[in-house]
ROMAR-464224 format. One record per residue (C-alpha): residue number from 1; residue in three letters; x, z negated, y negated. Coordinates in steps of 0.5 Angstrom, whole numbers. Each point is the difference from the previous one (the first is absolute). Example, Ala and Ser with C-alpha at 12.3 -4.5 7.8 and 13.67 -1.06 7.14 Angstrom:
% ROMAR-464224
<num=1 | residuo=ala | xx=25 | zz=-16 | yy=9>
<num=2 | residuo=ser | xx=2 | zz=2 | yy=-7>
***
This chain:
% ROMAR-464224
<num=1 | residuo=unk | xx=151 | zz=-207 | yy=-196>
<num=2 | residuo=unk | xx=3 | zz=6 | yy=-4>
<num=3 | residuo=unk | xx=6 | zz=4 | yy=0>
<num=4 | residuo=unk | xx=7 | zz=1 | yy=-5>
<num=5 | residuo=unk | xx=4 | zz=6 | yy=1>
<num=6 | residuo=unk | xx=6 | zz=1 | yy=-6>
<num=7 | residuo=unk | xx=0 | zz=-1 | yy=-5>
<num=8 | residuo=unk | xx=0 | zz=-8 | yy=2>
<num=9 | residuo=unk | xx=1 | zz=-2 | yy=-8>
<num=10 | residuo=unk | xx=-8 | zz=1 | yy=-2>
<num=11 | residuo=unk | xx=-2 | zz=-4 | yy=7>
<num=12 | residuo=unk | xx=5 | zz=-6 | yy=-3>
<num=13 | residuo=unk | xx=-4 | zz=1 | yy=-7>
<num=14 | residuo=unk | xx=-5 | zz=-2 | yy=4>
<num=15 | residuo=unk | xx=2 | zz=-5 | yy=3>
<num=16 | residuo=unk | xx=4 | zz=-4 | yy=-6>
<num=17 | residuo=unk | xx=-7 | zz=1 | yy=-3>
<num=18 | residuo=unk | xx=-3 | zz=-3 | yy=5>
<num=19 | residuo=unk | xx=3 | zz=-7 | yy=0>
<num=20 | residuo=unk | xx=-3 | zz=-6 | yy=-4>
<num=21 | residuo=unk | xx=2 | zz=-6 | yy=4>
<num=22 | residuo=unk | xx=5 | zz=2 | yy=6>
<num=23 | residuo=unk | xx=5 | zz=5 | yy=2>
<num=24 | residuo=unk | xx=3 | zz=1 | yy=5>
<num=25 | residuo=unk | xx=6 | zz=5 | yy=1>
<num=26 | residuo=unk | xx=4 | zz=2 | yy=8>
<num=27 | residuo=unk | xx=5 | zz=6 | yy=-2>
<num=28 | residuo=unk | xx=7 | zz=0 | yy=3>
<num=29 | residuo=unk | xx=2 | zz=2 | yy=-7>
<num=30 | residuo=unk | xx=-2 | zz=-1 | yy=-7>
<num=31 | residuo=unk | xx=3 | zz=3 | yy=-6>
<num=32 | residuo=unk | xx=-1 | zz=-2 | yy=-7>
<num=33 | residuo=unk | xx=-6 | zz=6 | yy=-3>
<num=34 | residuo=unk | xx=-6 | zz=-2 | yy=5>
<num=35 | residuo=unk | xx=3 | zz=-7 | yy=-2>
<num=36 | residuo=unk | xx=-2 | zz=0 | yy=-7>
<num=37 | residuo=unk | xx=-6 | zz=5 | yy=1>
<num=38 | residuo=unk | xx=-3 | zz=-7 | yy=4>
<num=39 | residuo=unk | xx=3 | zz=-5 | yy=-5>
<num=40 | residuo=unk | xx=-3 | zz=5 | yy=-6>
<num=41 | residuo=unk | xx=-7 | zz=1 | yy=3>
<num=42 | residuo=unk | xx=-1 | zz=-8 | yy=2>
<num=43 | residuo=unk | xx=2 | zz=-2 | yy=-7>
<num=44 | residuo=unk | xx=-5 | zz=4 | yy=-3>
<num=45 | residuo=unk | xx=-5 | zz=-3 | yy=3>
<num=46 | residuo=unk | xx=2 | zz=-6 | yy=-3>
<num=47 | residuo=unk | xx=0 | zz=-3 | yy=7>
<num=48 | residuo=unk | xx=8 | zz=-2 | yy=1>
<num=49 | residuo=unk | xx=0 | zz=-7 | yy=1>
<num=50 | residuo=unk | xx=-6 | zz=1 | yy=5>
<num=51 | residuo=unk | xx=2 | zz=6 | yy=4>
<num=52 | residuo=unk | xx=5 | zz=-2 | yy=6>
<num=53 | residuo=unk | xx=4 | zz=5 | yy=2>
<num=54 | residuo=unk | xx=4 | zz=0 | yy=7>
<num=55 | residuo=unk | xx=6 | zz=4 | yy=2>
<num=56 | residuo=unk | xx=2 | zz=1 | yy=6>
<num=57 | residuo=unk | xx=6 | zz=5 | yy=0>
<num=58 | residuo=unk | xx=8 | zz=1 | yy=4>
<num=59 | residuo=unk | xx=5 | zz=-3 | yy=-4>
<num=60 | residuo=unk | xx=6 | zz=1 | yy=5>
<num=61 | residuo=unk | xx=7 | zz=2 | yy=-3>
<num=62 | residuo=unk | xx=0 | zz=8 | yy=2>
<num=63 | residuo=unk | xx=-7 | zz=0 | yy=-3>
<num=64 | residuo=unk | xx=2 | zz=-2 | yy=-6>
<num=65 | residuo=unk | xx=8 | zz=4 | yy=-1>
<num=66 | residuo=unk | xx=-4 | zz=6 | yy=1>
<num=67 | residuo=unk | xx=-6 | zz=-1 | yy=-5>
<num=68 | residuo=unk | xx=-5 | zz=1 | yy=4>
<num=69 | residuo=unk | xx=-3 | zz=-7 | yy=-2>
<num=70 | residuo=unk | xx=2 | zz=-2 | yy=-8>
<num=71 | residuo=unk | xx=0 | zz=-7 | yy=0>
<num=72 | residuo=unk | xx=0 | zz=0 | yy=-8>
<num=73 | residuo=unk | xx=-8 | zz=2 | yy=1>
<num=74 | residuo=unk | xx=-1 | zz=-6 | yy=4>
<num=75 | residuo=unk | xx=3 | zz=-4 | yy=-6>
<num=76 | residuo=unk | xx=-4 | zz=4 | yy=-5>
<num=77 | residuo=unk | xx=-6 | zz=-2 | yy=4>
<num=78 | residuo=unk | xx=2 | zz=-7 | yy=1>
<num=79 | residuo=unk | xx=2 | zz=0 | yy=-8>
<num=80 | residuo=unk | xx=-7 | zz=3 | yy=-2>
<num=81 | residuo=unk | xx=-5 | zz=-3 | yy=4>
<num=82 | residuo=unk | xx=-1 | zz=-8 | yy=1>
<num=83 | residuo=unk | xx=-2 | zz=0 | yy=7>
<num=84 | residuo=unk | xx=5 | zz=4 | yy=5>
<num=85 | residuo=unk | xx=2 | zz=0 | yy=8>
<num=86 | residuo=unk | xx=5 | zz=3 | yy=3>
<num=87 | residuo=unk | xx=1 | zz=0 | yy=7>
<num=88 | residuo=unk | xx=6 | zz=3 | yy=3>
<num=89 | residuo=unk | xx=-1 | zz=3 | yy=8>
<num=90 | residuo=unk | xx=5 | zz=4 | yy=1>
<num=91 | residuo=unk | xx=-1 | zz=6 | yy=5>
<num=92 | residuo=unk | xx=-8 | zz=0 | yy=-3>
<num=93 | residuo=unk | xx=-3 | zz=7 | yy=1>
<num=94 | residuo=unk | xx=-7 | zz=0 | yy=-2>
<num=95 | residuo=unk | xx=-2 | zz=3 | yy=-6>
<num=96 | residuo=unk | xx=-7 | zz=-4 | yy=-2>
<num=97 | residuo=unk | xx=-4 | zz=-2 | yy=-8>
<num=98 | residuo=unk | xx=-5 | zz=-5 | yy=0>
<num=99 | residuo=unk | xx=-4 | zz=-2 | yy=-7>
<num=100 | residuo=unk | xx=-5 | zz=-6 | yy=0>
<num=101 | residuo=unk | xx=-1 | zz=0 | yy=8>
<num=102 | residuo=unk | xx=-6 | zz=6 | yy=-1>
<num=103 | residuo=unk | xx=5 | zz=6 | yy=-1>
<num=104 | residuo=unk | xx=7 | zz=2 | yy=5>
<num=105 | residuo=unk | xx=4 | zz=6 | yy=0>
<num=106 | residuo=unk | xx=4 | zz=1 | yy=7>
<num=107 | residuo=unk | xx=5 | zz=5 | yy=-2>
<num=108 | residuo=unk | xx=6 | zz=4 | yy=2>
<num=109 | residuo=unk | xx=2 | zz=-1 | yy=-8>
<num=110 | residuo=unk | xx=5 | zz=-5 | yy=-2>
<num=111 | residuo=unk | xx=-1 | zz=-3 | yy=-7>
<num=112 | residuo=unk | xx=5 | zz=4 | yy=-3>
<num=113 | residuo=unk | xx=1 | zz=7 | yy=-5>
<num=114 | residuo=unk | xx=1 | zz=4 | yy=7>
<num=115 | residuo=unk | xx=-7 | zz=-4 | yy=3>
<num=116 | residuo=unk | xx=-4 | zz=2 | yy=-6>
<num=117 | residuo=unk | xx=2 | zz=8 | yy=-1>
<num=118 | residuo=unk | xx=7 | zz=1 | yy=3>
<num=119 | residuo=unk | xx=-2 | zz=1 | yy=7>
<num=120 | residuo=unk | xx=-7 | zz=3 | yy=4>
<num=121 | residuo=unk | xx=-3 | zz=-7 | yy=2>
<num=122 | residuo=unk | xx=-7 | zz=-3 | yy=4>
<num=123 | residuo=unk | xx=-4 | zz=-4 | yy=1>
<num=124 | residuo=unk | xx=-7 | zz=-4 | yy=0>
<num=125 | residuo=unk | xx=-3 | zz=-4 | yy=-5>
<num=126 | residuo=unk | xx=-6 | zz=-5 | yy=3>
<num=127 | residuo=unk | xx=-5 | zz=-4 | yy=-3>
<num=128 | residuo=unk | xx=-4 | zz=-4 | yy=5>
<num=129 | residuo=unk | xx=2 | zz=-7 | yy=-1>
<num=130 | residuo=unk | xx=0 | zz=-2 | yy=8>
<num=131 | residuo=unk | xx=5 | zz=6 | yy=1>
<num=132 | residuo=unk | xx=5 | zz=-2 | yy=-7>
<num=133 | residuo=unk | xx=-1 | zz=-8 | yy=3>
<num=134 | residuo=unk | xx=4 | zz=2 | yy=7>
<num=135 | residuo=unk | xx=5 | zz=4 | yy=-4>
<num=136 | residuo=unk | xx=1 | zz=-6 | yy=-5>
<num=137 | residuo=unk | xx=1 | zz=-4 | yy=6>
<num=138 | residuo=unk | xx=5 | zz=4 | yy=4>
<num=139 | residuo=unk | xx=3 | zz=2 | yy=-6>
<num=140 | residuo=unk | xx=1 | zz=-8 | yy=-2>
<num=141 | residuo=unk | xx=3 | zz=-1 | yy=9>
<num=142 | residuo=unk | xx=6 | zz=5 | yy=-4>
<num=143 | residuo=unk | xx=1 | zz=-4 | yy=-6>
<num=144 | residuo=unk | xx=0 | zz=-7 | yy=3>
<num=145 | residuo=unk | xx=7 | zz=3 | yy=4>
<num=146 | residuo=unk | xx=3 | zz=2 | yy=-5>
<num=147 | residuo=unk | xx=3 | zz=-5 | yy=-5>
<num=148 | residuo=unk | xx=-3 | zz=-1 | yy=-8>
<num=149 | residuo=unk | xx=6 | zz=2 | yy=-5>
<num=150 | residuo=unk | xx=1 | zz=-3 | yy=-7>
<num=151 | residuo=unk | xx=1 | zz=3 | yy=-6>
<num=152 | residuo=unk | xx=7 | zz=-4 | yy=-1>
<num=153 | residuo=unk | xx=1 | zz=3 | yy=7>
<num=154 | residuo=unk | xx=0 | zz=8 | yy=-2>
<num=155 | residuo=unk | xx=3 | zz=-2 | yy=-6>
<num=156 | residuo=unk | xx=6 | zz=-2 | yy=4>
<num=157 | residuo=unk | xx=0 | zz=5 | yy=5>
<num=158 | residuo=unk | xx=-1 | zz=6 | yy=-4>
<num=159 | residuo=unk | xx=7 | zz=-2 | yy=-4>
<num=160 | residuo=unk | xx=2 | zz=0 | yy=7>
<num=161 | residuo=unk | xx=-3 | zz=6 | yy=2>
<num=162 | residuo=unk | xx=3 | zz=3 | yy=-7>
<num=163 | residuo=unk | xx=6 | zz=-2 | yy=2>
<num=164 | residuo=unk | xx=1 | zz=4 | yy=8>
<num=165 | residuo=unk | xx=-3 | zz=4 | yy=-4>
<num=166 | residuo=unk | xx=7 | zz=2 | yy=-5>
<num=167 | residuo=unk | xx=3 | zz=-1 | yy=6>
<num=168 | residuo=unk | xx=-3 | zz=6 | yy=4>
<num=169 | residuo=unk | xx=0 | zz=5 | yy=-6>
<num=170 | residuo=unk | xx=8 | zz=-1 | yy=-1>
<num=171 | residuo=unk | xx=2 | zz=0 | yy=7>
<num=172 | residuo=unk | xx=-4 | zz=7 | yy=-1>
<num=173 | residuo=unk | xx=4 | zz=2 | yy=-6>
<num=174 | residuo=unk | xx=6 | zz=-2 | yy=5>
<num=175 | residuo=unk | xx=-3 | zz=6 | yy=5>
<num=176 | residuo=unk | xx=5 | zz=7 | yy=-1>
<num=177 | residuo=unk | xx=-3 | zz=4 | yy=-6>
<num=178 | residuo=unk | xx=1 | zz=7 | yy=5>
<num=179 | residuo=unk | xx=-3 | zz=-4 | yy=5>
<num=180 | residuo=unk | xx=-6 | zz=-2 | yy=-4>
<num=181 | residuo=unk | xx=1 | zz=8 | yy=-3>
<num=182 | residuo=unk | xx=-1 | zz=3 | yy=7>
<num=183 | residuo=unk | xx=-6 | zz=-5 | yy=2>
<num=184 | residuo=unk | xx=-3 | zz=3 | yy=-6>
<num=185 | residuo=unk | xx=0 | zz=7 | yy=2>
<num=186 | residuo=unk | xx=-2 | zz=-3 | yy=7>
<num=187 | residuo=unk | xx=-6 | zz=-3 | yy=-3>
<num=188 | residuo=unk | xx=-2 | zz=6 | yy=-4>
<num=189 | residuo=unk | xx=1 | zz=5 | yy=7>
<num=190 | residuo=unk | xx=-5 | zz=-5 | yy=3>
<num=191 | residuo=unk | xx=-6 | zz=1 | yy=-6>
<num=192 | residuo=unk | xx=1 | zz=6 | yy=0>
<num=193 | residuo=unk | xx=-1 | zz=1 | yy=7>
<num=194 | residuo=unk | xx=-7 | zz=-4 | yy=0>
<num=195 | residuo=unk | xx=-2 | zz=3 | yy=-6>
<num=196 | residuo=unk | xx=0 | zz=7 | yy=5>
<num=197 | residuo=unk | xx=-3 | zz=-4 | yy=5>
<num=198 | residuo=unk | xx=-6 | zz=-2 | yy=-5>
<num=199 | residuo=unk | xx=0 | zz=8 | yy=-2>
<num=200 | residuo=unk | xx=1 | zz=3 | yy=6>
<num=201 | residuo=unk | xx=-7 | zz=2 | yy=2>
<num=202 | residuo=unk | xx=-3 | zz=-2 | yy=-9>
<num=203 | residuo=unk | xx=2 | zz=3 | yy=-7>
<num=204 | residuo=unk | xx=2 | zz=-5 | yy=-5>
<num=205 | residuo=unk | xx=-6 | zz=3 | yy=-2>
<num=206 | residuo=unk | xx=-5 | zz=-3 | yy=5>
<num=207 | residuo=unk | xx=3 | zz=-7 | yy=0>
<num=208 | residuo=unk | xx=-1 | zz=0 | yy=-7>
<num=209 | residuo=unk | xx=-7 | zz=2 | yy=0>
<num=210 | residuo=unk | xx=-2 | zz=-4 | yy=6>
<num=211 | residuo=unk | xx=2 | zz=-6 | yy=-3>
<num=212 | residuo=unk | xx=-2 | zz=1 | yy=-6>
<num=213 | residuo=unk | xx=-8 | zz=1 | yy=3>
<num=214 | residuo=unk | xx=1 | zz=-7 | yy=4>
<num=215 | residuo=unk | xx=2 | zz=-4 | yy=-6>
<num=216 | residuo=unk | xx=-6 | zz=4 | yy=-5>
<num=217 | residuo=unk | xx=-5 | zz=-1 | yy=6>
<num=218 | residuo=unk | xx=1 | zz=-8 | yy=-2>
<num=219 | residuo=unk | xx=0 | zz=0 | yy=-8>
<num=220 | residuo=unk | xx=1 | zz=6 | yy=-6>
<num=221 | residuo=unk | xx=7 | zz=-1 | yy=-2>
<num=222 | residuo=unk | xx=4 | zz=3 | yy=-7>
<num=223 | residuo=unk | xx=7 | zz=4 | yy=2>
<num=224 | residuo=unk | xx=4 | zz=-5 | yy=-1>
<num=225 | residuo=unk | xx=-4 | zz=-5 | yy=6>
<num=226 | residuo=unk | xx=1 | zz=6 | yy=3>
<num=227 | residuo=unk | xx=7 | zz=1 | yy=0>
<num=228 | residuo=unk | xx=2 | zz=-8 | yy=1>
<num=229 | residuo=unk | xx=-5 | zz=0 | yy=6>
<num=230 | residuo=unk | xx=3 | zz=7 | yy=4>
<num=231 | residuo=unk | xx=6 | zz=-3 | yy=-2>
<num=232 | residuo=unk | xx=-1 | zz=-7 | yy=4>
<num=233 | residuo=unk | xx=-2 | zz=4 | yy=6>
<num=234 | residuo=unk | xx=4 | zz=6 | yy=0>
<num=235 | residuo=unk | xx=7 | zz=-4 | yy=-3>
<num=236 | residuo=unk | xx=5 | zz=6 | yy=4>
<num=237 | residuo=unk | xx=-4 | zz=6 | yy=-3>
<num=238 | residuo=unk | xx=0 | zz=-3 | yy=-6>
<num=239 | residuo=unk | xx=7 | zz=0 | yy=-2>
<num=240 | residuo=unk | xx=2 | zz=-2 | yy=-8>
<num=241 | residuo=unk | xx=7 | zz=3 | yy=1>
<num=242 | residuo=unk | xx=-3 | zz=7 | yy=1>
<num=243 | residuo=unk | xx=-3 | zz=4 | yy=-7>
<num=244 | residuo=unk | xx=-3 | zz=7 | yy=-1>
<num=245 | residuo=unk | xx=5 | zz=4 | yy=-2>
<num=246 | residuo=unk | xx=-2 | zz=8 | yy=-2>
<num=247 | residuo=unk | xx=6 | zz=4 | yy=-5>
<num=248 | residuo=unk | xx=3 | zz=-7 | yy=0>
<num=249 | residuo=unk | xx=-4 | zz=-4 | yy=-4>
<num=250 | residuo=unk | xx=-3 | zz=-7 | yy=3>
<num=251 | residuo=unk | xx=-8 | zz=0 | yy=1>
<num=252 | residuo=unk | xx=0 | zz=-7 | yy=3>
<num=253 | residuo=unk | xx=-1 | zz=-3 | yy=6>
<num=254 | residuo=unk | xx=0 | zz=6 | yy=6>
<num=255 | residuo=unk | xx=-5 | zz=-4 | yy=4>
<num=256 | residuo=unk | xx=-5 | zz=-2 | yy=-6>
<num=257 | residuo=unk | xx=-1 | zz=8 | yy=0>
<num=258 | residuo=unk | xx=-1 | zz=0 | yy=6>
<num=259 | residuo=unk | xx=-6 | zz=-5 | yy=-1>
<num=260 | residuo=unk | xx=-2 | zz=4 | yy=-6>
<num=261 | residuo=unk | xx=-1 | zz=6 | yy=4>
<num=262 | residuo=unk | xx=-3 | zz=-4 | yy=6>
<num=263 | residuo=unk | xx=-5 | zz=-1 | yy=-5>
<num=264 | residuo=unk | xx=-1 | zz=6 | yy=-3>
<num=265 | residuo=unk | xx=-2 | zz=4 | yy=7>
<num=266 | residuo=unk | xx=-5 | zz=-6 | yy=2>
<num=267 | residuo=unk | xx=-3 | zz=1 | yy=-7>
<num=268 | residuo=unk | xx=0 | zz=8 | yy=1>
<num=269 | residuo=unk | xx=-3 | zz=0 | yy=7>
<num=270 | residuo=unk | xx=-5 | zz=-6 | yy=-3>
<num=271 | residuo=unk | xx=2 | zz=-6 | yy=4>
<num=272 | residuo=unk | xx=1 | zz=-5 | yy=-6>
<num=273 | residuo=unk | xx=-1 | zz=0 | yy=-7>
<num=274 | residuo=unk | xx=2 | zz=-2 | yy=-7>
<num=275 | residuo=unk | xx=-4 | zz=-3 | yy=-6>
<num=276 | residuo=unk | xx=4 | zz=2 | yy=-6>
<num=277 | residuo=unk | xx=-3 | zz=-6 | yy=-3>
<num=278 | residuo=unk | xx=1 | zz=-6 | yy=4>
<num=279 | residuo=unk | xx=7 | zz=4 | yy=2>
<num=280 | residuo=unk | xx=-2 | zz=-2 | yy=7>
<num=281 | residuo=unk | xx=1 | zz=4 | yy=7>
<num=282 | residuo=unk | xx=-7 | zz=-1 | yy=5>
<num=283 | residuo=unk | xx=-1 | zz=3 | yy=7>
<num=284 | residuo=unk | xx=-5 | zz=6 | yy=0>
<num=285 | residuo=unk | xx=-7 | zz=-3 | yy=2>
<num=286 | residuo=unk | xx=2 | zz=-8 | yy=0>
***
């Protein structure tokens, strides 16, 4: 048994390469990115006709209006790989990724963008192949409550979906625009009291230098990894409508000089450093 912490995306790589023959997927919900990353990765083996692939997710309504599960990844998967399952369980919580009876992945992460970089994720991955049959079995108890969508099914229920949709978006535009206004300066009044909380006791300045430590401790990374990474796990801090401005002149994104200056004193103080060459970023001593 090992343990993933987040990032998640390397852990569903490995996965995805693990399967050549099943695949099973648990996850409430499912969006297209991984969806496309798993459909690319079995075709590669040349292994589409052969590999199955099970999904057992939550298509409810409030799930779908809201996005958190896309239902065109779904179609995508049935429209690009012969033999699909999908099983609809509504209220399934459990996050869990079986490839070939041999490998599982017990998870907090769904299957989705924010499973894979967006959020701070765990789990464990187990190979012991009696372990893995008694996950596969308790996880086919849950399949066998749910009920087994068609591909004609979702297509009628995403022009369904499409269309409470429409509806909600004009109900909303239907809201007082002073209304809307003054939530809007609500909403930045409580951002801005959480970012105090966040920097009560910490600079902007150690945030910035303790995560970029924690994500070079796992792999060597270019700035521009960098910046989408701390941007991932430090969204309020990383706000795209704020720039540096000194004499009136813009210098671009307040918080990437923030990261930028986060990396210069832990290069000066010989915690990471950077190969010109490779134009990669390494913790010191890794």
């Amino acid at each position: 048994m090992n343990l993933i912490r987040s990032p998640f995306k390397p852990a569903f790589d490995e996965f995805t390469e693990r399967v050549t023959s099943e695949c099973f997927i648990c996850s409430p919900y499912i969006t297209f990115g991984p969806v496309k990353m798993l459909v690319n990765a079995v075709a590669s083996k040349k292994l589409s006709s052969d590999v199955r692939i099970s999904i057992l997710t939550d298509i409810s309504l409030r799930t779908l209006v809201q996005g958190a599960t896309d239902i065109s990844a779904l179609l995508y998967l049935f429209d690009n790989h012969q033999n699909v399952s999908v099983t609809y369980l509504p209220r399934i919580h459990a996050k869990v990724y079986i490839a070939d009876k041999s490998y599982a992945m017990v998870a907090s992460a769904n299957f989705t963008k924010g499973g894979e970089t967006g959020n701070f994720e765990y789990g464990v991955k187990v190979t012991d192949v009696a372990t893995v049959r008694r996950i596969q079995n308790d996880m086919n108890g849950y399949k066998n409550l749910g009920a087994n969508v068609t591909s004609i099914q979702l297509k009628e229920i995403q022009a369904q979906v499409e269309d409470v949709r429409k509806t909600v978006q004009l109900e909303q535009k239907r809201i007082n625009r002073t209304i809307r206004l003054k939530s809007l300066d609500l909403e930045r009044d409580v951002e801005d009291n959480l970012i105090r909380v966040r920097v009560k006791h910490k600079t902007i300045n150690s945030i910035f230098s303790e995560t970029i430590l924690y994500l070079l401790s796992q792999n060597s990374m270019t700035t521009e990894e960098l910046h989408l990474l701390v941007k991932d796990i430090h969204p309020d801090l990383c706000d795209d409508t704020f720039d540096r401005v000194i004499d009136g002149r813009r210098f671009g994104k307040l918080w990437k000089h923030q990261i930028r200056n986060a990396q210069s004193h832990l290069k000066k103080a010989k915690a990471i450093i950077y190969d010109e060459e490779a134009h990669l970023w390494s913790k010191a001593g890794k």
